[in-house]
MARMARDO-658405 format. One record per residue (C-alpha): x, y, z; residue in one letter. Coordinates in steps of 0.02 Angstrom, whole numbers, plus 32768, in hexadecimal, padded with zeros to 4 digits. Layout:
<recs>
{{X Y Z} A}
...
</recs>
This chain:
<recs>
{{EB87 1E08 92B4} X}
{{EB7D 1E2F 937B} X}
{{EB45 1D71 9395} X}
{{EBD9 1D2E 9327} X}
{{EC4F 1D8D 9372} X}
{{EC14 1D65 9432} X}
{{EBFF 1CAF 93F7} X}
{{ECBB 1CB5 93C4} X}
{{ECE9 1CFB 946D} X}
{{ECA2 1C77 94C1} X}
{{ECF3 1BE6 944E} X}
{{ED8F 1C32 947E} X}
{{ED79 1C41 9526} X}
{{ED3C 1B89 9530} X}
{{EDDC 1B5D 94D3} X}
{{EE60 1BB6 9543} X}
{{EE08 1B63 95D3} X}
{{EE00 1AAA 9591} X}
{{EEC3 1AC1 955D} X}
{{EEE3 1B0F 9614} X}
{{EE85 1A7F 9656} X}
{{EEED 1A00 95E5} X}
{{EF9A 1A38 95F9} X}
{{EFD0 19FF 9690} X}
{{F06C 1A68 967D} X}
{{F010 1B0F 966D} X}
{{F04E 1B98 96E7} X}
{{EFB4 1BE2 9713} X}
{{EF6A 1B1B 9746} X}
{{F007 1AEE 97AC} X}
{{F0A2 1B4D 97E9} X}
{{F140 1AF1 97FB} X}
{{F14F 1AA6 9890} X}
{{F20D 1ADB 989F} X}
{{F1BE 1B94 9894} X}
{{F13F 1B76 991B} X}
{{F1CB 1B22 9990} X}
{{F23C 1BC3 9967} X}
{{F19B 1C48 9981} X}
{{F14F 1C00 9A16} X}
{{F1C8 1B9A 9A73} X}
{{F27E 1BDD 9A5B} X}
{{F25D 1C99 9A31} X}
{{F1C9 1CA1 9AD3} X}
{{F253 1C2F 9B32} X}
{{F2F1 1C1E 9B09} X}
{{F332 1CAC 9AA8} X}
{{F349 1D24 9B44} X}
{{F3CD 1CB2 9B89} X}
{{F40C 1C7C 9AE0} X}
{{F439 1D1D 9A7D} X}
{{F4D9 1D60 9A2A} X}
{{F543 1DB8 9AB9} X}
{{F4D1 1D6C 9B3D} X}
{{F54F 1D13 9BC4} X}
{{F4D3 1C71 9BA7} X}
{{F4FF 1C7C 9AF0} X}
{{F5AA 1C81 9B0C} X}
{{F5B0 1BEB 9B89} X}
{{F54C 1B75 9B2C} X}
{{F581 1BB8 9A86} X}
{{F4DA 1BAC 9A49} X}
{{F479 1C4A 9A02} X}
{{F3B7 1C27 99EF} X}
{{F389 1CC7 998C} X}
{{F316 1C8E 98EE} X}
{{F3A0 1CD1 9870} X}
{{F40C 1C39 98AD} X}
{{F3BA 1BCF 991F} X}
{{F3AA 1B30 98B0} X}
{{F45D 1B32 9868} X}
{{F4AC 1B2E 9903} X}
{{F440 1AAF 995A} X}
{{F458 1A21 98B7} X}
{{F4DA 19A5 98D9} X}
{{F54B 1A0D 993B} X}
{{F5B0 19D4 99D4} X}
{{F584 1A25 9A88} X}
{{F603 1AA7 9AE1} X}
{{F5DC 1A2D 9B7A} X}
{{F64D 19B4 9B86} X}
{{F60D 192A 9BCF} X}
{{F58C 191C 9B39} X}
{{F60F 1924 9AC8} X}
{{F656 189A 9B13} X}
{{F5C7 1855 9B0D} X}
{{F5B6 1861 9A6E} X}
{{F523 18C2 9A72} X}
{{F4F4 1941 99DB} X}
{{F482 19DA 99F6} X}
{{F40D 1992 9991} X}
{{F405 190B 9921} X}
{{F3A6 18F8 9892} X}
{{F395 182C 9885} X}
{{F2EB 1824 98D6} X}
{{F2BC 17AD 9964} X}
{{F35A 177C 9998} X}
{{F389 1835 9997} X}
{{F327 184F 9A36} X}
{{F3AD 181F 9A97} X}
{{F44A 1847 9A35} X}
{{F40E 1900 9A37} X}
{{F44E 197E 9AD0} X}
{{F3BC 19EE 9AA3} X}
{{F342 1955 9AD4} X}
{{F3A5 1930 9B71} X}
{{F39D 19ED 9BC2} X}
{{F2DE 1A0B 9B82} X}
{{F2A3 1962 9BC1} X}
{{F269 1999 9C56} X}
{{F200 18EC 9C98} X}
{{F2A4 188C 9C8E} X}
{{F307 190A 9CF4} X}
{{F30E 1893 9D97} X}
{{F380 1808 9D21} X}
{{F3D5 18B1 9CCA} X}
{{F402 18F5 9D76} X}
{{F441 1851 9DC8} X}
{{F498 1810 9D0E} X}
{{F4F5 18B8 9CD1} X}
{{F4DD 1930 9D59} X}
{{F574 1989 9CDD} X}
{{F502 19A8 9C61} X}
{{F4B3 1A3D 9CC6} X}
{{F416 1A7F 9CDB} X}
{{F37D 1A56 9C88} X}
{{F34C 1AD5 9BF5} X}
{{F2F2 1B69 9C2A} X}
{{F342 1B6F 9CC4} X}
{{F2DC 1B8A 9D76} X}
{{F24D 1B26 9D95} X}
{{F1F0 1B53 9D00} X}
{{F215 1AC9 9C75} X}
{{F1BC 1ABD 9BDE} X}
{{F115 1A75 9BE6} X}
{{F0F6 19D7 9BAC} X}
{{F08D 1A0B 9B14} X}
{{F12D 1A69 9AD2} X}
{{F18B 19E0 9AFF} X}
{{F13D 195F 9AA7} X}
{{F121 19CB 9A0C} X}
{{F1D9 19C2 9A0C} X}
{{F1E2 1917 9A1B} X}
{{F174 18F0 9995} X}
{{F1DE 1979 9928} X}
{{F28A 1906 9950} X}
{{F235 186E 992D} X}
{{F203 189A 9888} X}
{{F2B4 18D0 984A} X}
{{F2CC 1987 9892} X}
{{F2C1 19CC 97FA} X}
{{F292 1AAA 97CA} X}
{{F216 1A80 975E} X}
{{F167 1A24 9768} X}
{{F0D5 1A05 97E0} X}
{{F105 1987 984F} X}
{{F0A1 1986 98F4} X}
{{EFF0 19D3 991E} X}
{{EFFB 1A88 9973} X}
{{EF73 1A5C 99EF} X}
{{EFF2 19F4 9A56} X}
{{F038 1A9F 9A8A} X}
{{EF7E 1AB3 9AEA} X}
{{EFCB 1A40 9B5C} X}
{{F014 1AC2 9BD7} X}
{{F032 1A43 9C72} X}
{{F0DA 1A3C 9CAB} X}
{{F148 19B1 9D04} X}
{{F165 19C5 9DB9} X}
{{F1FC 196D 9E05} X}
{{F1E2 18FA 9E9D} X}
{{F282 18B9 9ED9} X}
{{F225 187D 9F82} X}
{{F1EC 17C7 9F9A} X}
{{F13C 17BD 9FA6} X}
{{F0D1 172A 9FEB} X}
{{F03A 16FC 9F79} X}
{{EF96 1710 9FAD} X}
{{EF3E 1661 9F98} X}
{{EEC9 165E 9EE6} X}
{{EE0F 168E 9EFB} X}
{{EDF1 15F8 9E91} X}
{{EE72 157A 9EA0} X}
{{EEF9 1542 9F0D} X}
{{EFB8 1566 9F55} X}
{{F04C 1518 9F56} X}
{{F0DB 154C 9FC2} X}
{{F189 150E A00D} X}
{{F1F6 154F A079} X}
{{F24E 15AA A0B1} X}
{{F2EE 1535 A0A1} X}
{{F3A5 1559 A096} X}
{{F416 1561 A01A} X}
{{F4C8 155F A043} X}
{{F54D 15DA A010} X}
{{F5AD 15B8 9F76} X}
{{F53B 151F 9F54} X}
{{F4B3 14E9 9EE0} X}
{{F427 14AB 9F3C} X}
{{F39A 144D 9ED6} X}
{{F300 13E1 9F11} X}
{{F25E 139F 9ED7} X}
{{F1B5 138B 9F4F} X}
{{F11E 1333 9F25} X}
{{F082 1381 9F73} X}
{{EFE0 133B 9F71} X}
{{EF53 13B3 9F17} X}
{{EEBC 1373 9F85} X}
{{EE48 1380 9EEF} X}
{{EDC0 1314 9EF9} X}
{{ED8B 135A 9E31} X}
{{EDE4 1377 9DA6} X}
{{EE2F 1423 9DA7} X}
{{EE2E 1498 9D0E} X}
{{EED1 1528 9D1B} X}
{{EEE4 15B3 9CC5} X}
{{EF65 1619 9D15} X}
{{EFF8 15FA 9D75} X}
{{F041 1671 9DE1} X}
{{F0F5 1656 9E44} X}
{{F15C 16B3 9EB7} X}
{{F20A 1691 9EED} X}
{{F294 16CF 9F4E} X}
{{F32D 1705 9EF4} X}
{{F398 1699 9EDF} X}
{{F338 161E 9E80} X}
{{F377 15CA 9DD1} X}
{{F2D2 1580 9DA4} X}
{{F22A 152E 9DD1} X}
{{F1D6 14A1 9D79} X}
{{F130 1453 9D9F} X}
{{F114 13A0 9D75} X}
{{F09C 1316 9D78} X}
{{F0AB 1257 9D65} X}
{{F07F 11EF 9CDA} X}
{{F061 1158 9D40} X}
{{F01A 1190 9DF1} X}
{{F04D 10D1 9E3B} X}
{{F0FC 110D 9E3E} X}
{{F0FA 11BC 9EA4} X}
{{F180 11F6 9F2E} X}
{{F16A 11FB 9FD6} X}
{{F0FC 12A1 9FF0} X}
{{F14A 1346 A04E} X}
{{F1ED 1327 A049} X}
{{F279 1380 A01E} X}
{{F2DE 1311 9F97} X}
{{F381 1352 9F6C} X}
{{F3E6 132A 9ECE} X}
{{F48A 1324 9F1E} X}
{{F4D2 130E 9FDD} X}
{{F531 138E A04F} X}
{{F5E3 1349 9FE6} X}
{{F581 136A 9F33} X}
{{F557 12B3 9F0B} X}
{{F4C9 1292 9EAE} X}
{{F44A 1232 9F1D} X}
{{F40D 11A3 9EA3} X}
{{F360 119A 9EEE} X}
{{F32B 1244 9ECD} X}
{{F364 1226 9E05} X}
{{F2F3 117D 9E09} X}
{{F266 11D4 9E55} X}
{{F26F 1253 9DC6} X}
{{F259 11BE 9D2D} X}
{{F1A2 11C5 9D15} X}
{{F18A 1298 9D22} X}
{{F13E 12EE 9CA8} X}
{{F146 13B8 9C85} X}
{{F0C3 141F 9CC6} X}
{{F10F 14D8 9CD4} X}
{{F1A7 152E 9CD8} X}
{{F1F4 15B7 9CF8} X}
{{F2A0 1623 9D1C} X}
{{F265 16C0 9D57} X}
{{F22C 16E4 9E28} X}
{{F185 1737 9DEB} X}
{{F12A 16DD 9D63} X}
{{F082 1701 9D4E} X}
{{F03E 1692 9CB5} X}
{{EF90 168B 9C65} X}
{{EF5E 15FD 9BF0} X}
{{EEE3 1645 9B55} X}
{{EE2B 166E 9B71} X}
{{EDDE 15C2 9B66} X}
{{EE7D 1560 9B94} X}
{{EEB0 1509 9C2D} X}
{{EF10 1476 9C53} X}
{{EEB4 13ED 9CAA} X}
{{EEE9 13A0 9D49} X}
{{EE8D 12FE 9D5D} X}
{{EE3F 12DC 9E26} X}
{{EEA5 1297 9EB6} X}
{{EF58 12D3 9E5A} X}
{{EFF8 1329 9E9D} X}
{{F086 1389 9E55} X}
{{F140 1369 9E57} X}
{{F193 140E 9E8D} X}
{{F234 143D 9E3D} X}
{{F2A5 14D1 9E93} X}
{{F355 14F9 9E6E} X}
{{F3CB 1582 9ED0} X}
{{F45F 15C6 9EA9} X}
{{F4CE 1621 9F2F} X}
{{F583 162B 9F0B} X}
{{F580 16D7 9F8E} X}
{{F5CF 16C7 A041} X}
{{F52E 16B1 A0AB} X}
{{F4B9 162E A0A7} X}
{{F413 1666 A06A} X}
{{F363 1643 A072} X}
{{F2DF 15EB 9FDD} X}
{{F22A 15E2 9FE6} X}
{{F1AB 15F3 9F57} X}
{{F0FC 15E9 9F4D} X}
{{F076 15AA 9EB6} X}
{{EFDF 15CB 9E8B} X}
{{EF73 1581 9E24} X}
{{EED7 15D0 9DE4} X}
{{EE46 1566 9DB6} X}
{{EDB7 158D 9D53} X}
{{ED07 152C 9D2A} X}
{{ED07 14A2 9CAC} X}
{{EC7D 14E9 9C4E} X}
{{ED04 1593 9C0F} X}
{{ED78 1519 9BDB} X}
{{ED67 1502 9B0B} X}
{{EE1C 14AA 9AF9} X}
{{EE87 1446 9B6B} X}
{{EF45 1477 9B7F} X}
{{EFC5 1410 9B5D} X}
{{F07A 1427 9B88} X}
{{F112 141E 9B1C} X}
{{F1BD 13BF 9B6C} X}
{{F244 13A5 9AC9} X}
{{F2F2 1370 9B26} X}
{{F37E 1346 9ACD} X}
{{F3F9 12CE 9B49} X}
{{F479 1298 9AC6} X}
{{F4E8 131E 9AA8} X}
{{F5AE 1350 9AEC} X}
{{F5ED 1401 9AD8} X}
{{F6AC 13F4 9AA5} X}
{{F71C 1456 9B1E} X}
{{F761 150D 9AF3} X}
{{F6EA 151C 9A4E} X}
{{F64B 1561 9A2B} X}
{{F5DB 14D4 99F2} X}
{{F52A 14C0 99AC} X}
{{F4A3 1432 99CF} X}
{{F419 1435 995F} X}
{{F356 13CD 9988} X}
{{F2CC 13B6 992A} X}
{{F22D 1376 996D} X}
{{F197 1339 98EF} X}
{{F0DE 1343 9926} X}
{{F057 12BC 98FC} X}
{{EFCE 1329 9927} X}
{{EF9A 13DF 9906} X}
{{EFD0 1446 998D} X}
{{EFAA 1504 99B6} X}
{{F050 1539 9A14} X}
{{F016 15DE 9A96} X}
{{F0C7 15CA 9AE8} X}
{{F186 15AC 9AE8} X}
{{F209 15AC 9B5B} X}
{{F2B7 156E 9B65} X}
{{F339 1523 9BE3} X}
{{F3ED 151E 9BDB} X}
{{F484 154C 9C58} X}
{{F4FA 15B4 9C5A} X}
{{F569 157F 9BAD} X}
{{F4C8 15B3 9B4F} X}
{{F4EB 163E 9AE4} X}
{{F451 1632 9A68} X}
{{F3B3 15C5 9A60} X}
{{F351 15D6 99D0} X}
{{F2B6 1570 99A6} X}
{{F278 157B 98E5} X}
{{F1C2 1531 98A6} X}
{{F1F6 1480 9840} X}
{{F17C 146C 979E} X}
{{F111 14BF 9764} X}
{{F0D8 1561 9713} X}
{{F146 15A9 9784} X}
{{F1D9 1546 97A4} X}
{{F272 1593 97DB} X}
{{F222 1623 982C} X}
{{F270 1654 98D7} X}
{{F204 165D 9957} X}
{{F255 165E 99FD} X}
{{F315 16A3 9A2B} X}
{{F370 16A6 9AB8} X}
{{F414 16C6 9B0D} X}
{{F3E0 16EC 9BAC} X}
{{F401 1636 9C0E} X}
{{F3D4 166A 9CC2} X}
{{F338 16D1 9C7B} X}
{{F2E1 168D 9BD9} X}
{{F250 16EC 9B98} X}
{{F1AB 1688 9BAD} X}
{{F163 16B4 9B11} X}
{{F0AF 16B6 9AF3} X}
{{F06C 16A5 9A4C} X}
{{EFBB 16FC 9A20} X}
{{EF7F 16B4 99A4} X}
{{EFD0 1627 99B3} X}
{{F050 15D4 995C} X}
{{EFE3 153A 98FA} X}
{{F045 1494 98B4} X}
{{F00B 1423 9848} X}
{{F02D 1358 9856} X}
{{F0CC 134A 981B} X}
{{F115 13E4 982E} X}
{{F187 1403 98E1} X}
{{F1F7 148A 9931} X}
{{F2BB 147A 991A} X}
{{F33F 14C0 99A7} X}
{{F3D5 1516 998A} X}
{{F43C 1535 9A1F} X}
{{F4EB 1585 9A24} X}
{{F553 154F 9AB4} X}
{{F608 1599 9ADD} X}
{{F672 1513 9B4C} X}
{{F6DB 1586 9BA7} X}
{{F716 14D6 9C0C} X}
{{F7A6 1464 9BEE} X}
{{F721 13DB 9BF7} X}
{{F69E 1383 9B83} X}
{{F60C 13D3 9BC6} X}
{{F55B 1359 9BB5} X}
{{F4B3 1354 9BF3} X}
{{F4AB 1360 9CA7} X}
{{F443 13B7 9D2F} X}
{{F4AD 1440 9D8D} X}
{{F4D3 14C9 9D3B} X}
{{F58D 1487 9D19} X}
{{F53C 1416 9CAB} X}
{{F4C9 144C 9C12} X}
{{F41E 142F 9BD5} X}
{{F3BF 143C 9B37} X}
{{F2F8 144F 9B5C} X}
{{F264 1495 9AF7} X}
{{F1DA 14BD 9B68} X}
{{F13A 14ED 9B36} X}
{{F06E 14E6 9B2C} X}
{{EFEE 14BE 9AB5} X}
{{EF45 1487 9A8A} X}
{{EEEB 1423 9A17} X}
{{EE4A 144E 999D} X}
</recs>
């Protein structure tokens, strides 16, 4: 009797703790990851400032407590008004592309604060206040929680991200780059840039390599001021420019000077990027080859439309590492669409789709647009998972470089299709063009083969 009655203790306890194990929904598995954001983020670090009666509360209109918290964050429209201009919510609920439609996002994200400081300086402070922002465990447990819908209920990102109790420390300084321990540097300048002008150049620098090189990391520095940087190479190395030089686009009177654009025929994309301090890494067991005896077209543009001239300068470095680490060669990813005109005084939409004749493992995307870009959205084309959206945008100046990890794999046949939302506030046709008067429609990216 003893024996059946232990024996049917254990079959039950081996039954609750298979179901446990098999309900991915049970409690006592995994807590809502709304209710850990509430219990260990806002109530340890927001709810002092945001309180009923508390003069925060009342400014902001926002009350944090856990009896409320997620009612009055939903879909409702900041107390600041230059988000509600904006158009901003306090949070959305329409995942990726709620990242940056959501004011919450803006005054937690504490690495972008040098673009939210320069772009909406009326937005105020970043959220806590003082110099002790969230760290970027918390913050990315967030991030992960918007992405996947914001909603109260469900498991939705892994608690051990909120381990990660590093925080982001601003450097507004310019700082020169140390040259790589394995690798080489890059650098021009400084140079002026006139007041209220647009200054952009390209410079083609020798590498010196006597072997092929193997990169897998790329680290820039600018100056402020810049709008972007792009590396390129040449796809027929009998037809480089002149090495060292400084080649403007345009004159002192803003004419285009036609032997700079005929130099540029034969580039091909390399890197990219919009923001002073980019510090990339390809994938373990990824580089991009550089074959022996090459160079690289540098690509700088500065925008000063202040009262003084200022100063540009950037450096680049390229880390290099043996070719016995590297399992997969990068490839890059240029899709440009030329053949488009943006109606004046409308909003307008130009839609791409690119097909792939080989399988490709995506590990990065980027965009570039000017200023008329409101949204840029790239979707996977084919496949299981066609239609899924996996990049936004409406940042022109600053578009996220967004890694992928794993990464994103297509199939031959299947693609990536653009979406991009311009708003012609001109009483011109606006078409491709390369000042930021003009627009652009580009896809950059990276990927390897298997």
């Amino acid at each position: 009797m003893k024996y059946n009655i232990a024996l049917s203790i254990i079959l039950l306890t081996l039954v609750f703790t298979i179901s446990c194990k098999e309900d991915p929904e049970n409690p006592i598995m995994k807590a809502d990851t709304w209710s850990i954001i509430q219990e260990k983020i806002l109530d340890t670090k927001c709810v002092s400032c945001h309180v009923d009666g508390s003069t925060y509360a009342k400014q902001s209109g926002l009350i944090l407590t856990s009896d409320v918290s997620y009612n009055n964050l939903i879909d409702k429209t900041p107390t600041n008004n230059a988000a509600a201009a904006d158009d901003l919510k306090l949070l959305e609920t329409n995942g990726l592309e709620s990242l940056y439609n959501s004011f919450l996002w803006e005054k937690i994200n504490a690495p972008n604060q040098e673009h939210y400081y320069a772009e909406h300086p009326e937005y105020g402070e970043i959220m806590p206040p003082g110099d002790a922002p969230l760290t970027n465990g918390e913050i990315e447990y967030i991030r992960q929680w918007i992405v996947a819908g914001a909603p109260q209920k469900g498991s939705l990102a892994e608690e051990s991200l909120l381990d990660n109790t590093t925080t982001y420390v601003r450097d507004t300084s310019f700082t020169v780059l140390p040259k790589p321990p394995s690798g080489l540097q890059l650098h021009i300048g400084p140079f002026g840039v006139a007041k209220n002008y647009e200054r952009e150049f390209y410079t083609y620098r020798e590498l010196e390599n006597t072997e092929d090189l193997y990169v897998n990391r790329i680290h820039t520095a600018m100056r402020p001021g810049t709008h972007h940087l792009i590396l390129y190479d040449f796809k027929d190395q009998a037809l480089l420019p002149t090495k060292d030089i400084l080649r403007d686009i345009r004159d002192e009177n803003g004419n285009y000077i036609n032997s700079t654009l005929m130099s540029l025929i034969d580039q091909r994309f390399m890197f990219g990027t919009q923001l002073r301090n980019t510090d990339y890494k390809y994938p373990d067991g990824v580089a991009l080859k550089i074959s022996a005896n090459s160079g690289l077209d540098l690509n700088t543009h500065y925008t000063n439309y202040g009262t003084k001239d200022i100063l540009g300068e950037l450096f680049v470095n390229l880390h290099t590492i043996d070719k016995n680490e590297v399992q997969y060669e990068a490839q890059n990813l240029f899709l440009s669409k030329t053949d488009f005109s943006l109606p004046p005084n409308k909003e307008s939409t130009v839609n791409t789709q690119y097909t792939f004749n080989d399988s490709r493992n995506i590990f990065m995307l980027t965009t570039h647009a000017h200023k008329y870009m409101k949204e840029f959205k790239i979707y996977i084309k084919g496949g299981a998972r066609d239609g899924e959206l996996i990049y936004y945008t409406n940042d022109w100046e600053h578009p996220e470089i967004k890694e992928y990890n794993p990464p994103i794999e297509l199939q031959p046949g299947e693609g990536l299709r653009g979406e991009t939302l311009y708003d012609n506030t001109t009483d011109k046709t606006l078409r491709f063009g390369l000042l930021s008067l003009d627009e652009m429609n580009i896809i950059f990216g990276a990927y390897y083969t298997k």
